[in-house]
Every structure is written in C-alpha cells, then in structure tokens.
N, C-alpha and C positions, 0 to 999 in steps of 0.2 A: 871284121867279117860277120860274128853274132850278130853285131846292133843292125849290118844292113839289112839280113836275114828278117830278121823284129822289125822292121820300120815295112819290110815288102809284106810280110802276113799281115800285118798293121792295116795296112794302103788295103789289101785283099778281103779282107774279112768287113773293112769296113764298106768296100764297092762292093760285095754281096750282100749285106744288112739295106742299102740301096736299092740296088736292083727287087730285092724283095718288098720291100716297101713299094717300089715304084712302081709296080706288077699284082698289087694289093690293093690299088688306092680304089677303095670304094665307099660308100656310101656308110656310114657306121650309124650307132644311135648317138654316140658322144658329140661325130660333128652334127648330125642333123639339133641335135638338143643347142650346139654352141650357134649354128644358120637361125636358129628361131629366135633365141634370147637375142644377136647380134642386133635386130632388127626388128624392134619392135614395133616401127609405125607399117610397117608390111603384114607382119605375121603374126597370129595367135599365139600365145605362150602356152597354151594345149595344144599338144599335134594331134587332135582328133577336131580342131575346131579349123583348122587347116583345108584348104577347099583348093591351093595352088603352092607349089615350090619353084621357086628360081635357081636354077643349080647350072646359067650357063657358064661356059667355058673353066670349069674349075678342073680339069680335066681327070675325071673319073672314069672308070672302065668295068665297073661293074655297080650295079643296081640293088640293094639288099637293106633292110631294117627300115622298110615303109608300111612296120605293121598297125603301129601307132596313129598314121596318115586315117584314119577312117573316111573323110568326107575329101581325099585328096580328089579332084575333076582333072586338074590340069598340074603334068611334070610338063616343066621347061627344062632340057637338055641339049641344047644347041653349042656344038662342040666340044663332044665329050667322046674319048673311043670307047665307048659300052660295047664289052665282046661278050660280056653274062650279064642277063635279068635272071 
C-alpha cells in the first residue's frame, strides 16, 4: 500500500515539474546563445550583430532576454502562444 502511495506522489510531483515548465517555456539567454551557435550560416555568433531571429513554431509563450539582440529589425514568431512580452 506504501509503494502505491510513492509511485502516485511520484506520477504527481513529477506532472507538476511539467506543467511548470510547460507554463514557463520562454525565450532564455542559454536557448537564444544555443538558436545562434546552432546555425551558423543564418546567424551571427554576436547577438548584437543579429538584425533577424527565426523562432517559428517552437512553441513559446513568453518573450524575454532580447537584450543582447541590438540591431534585432525583424522577430519571426509565427506560431507561438505569446501571452507576455
């Protein structure tokens, strides 16, 4: 009866580490640093030399750490639920 009790807070704790991630997923410096390195014949490896980002459908919901972007013109976000800038 213990072990089921342990396997359901298990199951629980690890769908709410989920949900909060999945309610979180936004825009960080670590991924923008790993989007730039990924693809180098796109993107400058300075994000202030940066003039466009492609960020469609990775599906983000919040907009944040484009401090670095200086000469950003053009966000591409075409299919993303953005509910904060």
């Amino acid at each position: 009866m213990c072990d089921m009790r342990d396997q359901e807070n298990r199951y629980a704790e690890r769908k709410k580490r989920e949900l909060a991630e999945e309610q979180d997923k936004g825009l960080s410096k670590e991924y923008l640093k790993r989007l730039v390195r990924s693809d180098a014949r796109t993107y400058y490896g300075t994000p202030s030399l940066n003039d466009h980002l492609f960020l469609h459908y990775k599906g983000l919901n919040v907009i944040r750490a484009l401090e670095e972007f200086t000469a950003l013109k053009v966000l591409y976000m075409e299919g993303n639920g953005v509910s904060l800038i």
